[in-house]
N, C-alpha and C positions, 0 to 999 in steps of 0.2 A: 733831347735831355737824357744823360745816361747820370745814373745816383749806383754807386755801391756803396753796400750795406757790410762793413769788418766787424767779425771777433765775435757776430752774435751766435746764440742756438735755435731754431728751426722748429719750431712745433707745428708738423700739422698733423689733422684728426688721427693717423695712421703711424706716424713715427716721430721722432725728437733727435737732432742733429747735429753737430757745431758743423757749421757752412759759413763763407760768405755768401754773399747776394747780388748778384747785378744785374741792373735794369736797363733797357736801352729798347728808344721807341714806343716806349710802353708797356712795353712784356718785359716778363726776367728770362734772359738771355743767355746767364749761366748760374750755378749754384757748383758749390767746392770752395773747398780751403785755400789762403792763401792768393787768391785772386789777382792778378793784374789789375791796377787800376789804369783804364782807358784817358788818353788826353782830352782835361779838358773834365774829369768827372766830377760829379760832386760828392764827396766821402762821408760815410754818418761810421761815427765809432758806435758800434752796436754790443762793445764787449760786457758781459755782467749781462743782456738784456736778450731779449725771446725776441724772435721775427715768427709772427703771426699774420696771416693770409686777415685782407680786412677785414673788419666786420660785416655782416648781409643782414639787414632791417627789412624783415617782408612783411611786414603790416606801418604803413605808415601815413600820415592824412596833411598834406601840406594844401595849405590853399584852397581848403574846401567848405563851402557855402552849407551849414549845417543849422538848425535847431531858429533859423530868423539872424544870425550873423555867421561871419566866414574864418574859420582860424587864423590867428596872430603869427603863426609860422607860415612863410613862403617856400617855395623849392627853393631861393638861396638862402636864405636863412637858414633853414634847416638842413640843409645840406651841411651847408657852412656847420655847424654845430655837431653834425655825425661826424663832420673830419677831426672837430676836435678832441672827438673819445674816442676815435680808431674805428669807425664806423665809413668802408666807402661807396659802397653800395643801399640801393631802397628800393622796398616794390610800393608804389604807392596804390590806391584804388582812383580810380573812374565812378562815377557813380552817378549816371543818371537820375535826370526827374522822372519821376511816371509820366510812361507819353513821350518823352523825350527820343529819339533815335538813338541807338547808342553811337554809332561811328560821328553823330553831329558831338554828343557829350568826349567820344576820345579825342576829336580834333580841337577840342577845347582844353582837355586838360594839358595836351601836348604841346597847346602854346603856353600854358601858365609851366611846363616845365623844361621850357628854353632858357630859364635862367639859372636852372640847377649845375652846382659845383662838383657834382659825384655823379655818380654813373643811377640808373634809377630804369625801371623797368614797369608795367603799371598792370593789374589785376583790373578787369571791368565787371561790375554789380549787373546782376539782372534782379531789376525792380519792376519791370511787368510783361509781358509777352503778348505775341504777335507773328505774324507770319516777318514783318522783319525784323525783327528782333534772332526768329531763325536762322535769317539770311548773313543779319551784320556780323554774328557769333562764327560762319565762317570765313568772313572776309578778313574777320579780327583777327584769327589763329593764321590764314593761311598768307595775308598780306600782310601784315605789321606785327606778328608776333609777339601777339597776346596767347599767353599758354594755361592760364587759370582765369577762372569769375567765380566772384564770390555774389551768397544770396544770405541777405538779412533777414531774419525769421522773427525781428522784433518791429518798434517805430509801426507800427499802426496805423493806419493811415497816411502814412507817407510810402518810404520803402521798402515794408515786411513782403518776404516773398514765403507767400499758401504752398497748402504741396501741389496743389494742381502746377503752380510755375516751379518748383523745386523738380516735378519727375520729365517737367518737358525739357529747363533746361542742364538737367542731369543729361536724361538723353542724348542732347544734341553735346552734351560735352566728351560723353562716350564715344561719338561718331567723329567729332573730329581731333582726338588726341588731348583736348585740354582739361585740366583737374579743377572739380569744383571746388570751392570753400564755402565755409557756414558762418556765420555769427550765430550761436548757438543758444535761441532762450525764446519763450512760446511768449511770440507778442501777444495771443490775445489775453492769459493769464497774466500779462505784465500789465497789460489796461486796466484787465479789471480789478486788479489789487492797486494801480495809480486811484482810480475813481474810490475807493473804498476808502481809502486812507485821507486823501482830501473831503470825504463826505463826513469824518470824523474830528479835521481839522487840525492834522497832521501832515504840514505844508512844508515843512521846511527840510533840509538835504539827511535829518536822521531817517525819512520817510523813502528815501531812494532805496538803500539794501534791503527793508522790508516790502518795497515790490516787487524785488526781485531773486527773492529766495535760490538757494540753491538747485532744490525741484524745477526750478521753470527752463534752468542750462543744463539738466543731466536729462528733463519729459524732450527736448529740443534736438539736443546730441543726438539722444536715441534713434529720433522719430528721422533725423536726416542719417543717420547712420543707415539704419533698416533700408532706408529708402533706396541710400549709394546700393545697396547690398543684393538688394530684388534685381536694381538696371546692373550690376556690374561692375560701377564704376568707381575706382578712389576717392577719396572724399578726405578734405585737413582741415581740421577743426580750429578756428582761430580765438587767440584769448583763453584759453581752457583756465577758467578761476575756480573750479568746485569739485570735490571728491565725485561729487556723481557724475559729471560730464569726463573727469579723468576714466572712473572706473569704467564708463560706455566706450572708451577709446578702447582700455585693453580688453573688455571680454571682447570683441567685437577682433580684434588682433590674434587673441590668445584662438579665437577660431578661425583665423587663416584670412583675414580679410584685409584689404590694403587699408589703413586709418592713417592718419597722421596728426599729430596734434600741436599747438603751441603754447607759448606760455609766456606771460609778461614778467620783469622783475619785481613789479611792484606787486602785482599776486603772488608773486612768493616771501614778501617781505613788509606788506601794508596790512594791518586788518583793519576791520569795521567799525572799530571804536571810534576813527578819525570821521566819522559822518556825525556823531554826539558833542563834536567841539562845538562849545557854544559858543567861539567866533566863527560868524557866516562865514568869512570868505575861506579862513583853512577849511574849515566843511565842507564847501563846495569846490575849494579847488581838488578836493578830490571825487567828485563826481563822473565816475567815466564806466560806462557798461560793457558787461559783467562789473558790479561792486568787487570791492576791497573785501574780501570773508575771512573768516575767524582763523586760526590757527593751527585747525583740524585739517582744513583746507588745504594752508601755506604746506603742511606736511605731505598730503598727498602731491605736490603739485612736486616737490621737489624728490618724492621717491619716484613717480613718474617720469619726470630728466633720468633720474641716477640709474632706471634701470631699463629704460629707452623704448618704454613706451609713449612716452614723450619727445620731442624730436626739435622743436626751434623753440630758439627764444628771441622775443620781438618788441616792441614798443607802442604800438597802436599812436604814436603818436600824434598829439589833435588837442590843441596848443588853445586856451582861452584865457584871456586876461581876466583880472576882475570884475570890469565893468559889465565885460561879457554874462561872465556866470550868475552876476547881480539880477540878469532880463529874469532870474528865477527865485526872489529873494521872497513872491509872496506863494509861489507855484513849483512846490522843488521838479515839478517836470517840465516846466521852462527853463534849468539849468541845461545848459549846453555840457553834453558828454563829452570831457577828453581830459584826459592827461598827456604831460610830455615825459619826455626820458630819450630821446634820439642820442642824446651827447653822452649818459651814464648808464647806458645798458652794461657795456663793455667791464667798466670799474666796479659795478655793483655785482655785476655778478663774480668778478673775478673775488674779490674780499668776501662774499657769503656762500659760493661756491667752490673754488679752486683755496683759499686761505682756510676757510672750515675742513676740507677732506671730504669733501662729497665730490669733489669730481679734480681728474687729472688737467692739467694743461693740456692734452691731447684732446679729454672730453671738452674742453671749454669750447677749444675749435668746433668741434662740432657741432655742439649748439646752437654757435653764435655767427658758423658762417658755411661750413661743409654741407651740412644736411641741409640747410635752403638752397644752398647751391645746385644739392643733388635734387631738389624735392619739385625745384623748381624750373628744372634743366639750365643751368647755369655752368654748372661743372663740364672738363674743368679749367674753364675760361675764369672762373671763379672760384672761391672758397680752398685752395690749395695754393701753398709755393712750389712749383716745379716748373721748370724749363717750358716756356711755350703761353702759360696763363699768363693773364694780366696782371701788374707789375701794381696790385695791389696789397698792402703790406701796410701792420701797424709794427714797431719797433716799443716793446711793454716790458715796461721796468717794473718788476713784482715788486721792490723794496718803497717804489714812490708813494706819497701819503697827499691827499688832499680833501679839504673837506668842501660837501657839494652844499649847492648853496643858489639860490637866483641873485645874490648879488654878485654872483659870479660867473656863472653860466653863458654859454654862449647862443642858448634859445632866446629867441624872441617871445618869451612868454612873461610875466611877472609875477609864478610860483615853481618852486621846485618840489615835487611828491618826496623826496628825498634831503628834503632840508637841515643842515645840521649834520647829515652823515660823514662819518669819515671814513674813507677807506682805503685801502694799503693796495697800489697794483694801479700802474695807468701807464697809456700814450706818450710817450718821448717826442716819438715822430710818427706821420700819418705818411705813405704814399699813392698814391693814388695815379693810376693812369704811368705811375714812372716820374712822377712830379713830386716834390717833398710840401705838401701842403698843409701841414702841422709840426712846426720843431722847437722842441721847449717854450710852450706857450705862448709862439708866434705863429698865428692864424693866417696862413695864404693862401686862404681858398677862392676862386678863379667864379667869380659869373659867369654861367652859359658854359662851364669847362667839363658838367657831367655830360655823359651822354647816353642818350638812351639803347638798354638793351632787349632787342627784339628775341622771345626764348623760340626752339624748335618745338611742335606739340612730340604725341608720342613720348614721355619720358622713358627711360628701360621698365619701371616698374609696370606700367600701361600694360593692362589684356594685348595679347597676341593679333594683331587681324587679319 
């Protein structure tokens, strides 16, 4: 398959361009004006339009067995749905049971992600510890390239990881190259403000933000911040929804420490009013932790991108229908946590980021696909246009308008957090792998055509050894 790309301009995080584009075998092959087109190629007029290295979604939840049901989003599905917003890449999580071995839980997820259309790479949870839990953490980094694990510090009883498993598996993350990550909020203060509020009779989804205050994600930050800080070792903060969990990022920066943080669109652009609609199911369909916070928040979170102490932005996506979210109609902590957004990260931010003046088309790159790239060790097979990376490329017409909507979407979910928006700036064309598998509104995304990318440990950032 060889696609060139005429007439467009080049933005990646570092410079802005007018080039052609061509792709052959998968990689871009060449970049310069004026281009030959090869026999046989497929041509996108890209003139008036940006070429953008794809999107990188490192927080994402396809197919995963949560709360007593399993998300409505599969790896094609959802795959399928990131190619439609210029989205071609995903880190998804692993995430063992307690007890579980983790290499039996990766060999599980890595068949439910045999049917993914995009390239996708996968972070594994440590939810409890063990001498093999030790052991699997280097088989995982040094045989199938796994290069982060994340540990939930919430879920109580299920898979909150104490600091006893936080300084073991920090440790073992320091020794063999790979970067831990946090969900960041003190499960047991989330329990006991859940029981508090049900002991009052305060049951239904207004009760979700007030168990989970802002204090419980900045006491969380901290307490896994300090912890990276005593062993050593980097630490990226995912979901960052709260001024306190941002401002732990940067003093913790501002003293020379490796932090990195992330940030959803919808915490920059949701607040908490929407848990008060007195229709259950908008209530609940935005049920997803870290809560939706107030506006004071939305602001930090968005001076934290602009002046990069903040660093990705991501989706968490974790996709529930209604009937789903209903299992929590008389128990708002029987609501299944998630929201989607895979397919409108991209638009969304480009119309209240790059359309407002808070950030260049150079920064969007970065946000939305450089810095995971780089964070992740991805780069730069990823996250750039240049000679030699993969021939992953979204074609973004700033002028286009559409408004986002679930009767329109190409999630397999039956709400959109973004309902009714309109916004200026989307996808023309998607490529992915060197294959045009989004072009004005026709979806040709491939079953089974992502492919999994194993990362090297050691990122450049990593202690010396």
């Amino acid at each position: 398959m060889t696609v060139l790309l005429k007439g467009g301009t080049v933005v990646n995080a570092d410079q802005t361009f007018r080039a052609d584009v061509l792709c052959q075998n998968g990689v871009i092959s060449a970049i310069g004006p004026d281009l030959e087109a090869p026999a046989g190629a497929e041509l996108i007029d890209a003139g008036g339009q940006l070429l953008m290295p794809g999107g990188i979604d490192p927080h994402t939840h396809m197919e995963m067995p949560f709360m007593g049901t399993v998300t409505s989003e599969d790896f094609y599905t959802g795959t399928a749905a990131a190619l439609a917003g210029g989205t071609t890449s995903i880190i998804d999580f692993v995430i063992p049971d307690p007890k579980q071995p983790l290499m039996e839980a990766y060999n599980l997820w890595r068949e439910r992600a045999q049917k993914a259309a995009a390239d996708y790479a996968f972070h594994v949870a440590i939810t409890w510890w063990d001498d093999s839990v030790h052991r699997d953490m280097e088989t995982l980094v040094k045989e199938h390239g796994v290069a982060s694990f994340k540990h939930f510090m919430a879920y109580k009883n299920a898979i909150m990881a104490d600091d006893e498993l936080l300084v073991q598996s920090f440790t073992r993350a320091l020794e063999l190259g790979a970067l831990p990550t946090v969900h960041a909020e003190n499960g047991e203060l989330v329990f006991r403000l859940q029981r508090e509020l049900l002991k009052k009779g305060i049951t239904g989804p207004e009760a979700h933000p007030l168990s989970r205050p802002p204090e419980v994600e900045g006491e969380a930050a901290n307490r896994a911040i300090t912890i990276a800080k005593v062993i050593g070792v980097p630490i990226y903060v995912v979901h960052v929804s709260s001024r306190d969990a941002a401002e732990a990022i940067e003093r913790a920066r501002s003293a020379g420490q490796r932090v990195f943080g992330e940030v959803l669109p919808g915490h920059l652009l949701i607040d908490d009013s929407v848990y008060r609609d007195k229709d259950f199911v908008r209530a609940a369909g935005h049920v997803m932790s870290p809560p939706f916070r107030s506006k004071e928040h939305q602001a930090a979170l968005w001076h934290g991108l602009q002046s990069g102490q903040l660093h990705t932005t991501a989706t968490d996506h974790c996709c529930f229908c209604a009937p789903q979210k209903a299992l929590g109609r008389d128990d708002f902590t029987k609501i299944p946590n998630g929201c989607g957004g895979v397919e409108d990260r991209l638009a969304v931010l480009w119309h209240h980021g790059v359309n407002s003046g808070r950030f260049t088309p150079n920064e969007f790159v970065r946000i939305t696909s450089a810095n995971a790239a780089q964070i992740f060790n991805l780069y730069p097979r990823k996250g750039v246009i240049a000679v030699g990376s993969d021939a992953d490329i979204v074609v973004w017409d700033p002028t286009a308008t559409r408004t986002l909507s679930a009767k329109t979407h190409h999630q397999n979910v039956d709400f959109n957090i973004f309902e009714g928006m309109t916004v200026t700036g989307g996808a023309t064309h998607t490529v992915s792998q060197g294959k045009v598998m989004w072009a004005d509104g026709d979806l040709r995304a491939e079953r089974g055509a992502g492919r999994y990318l194993p990362r090297p440990a050691f990122p450049s950032y990593f202690p010396a050894q």
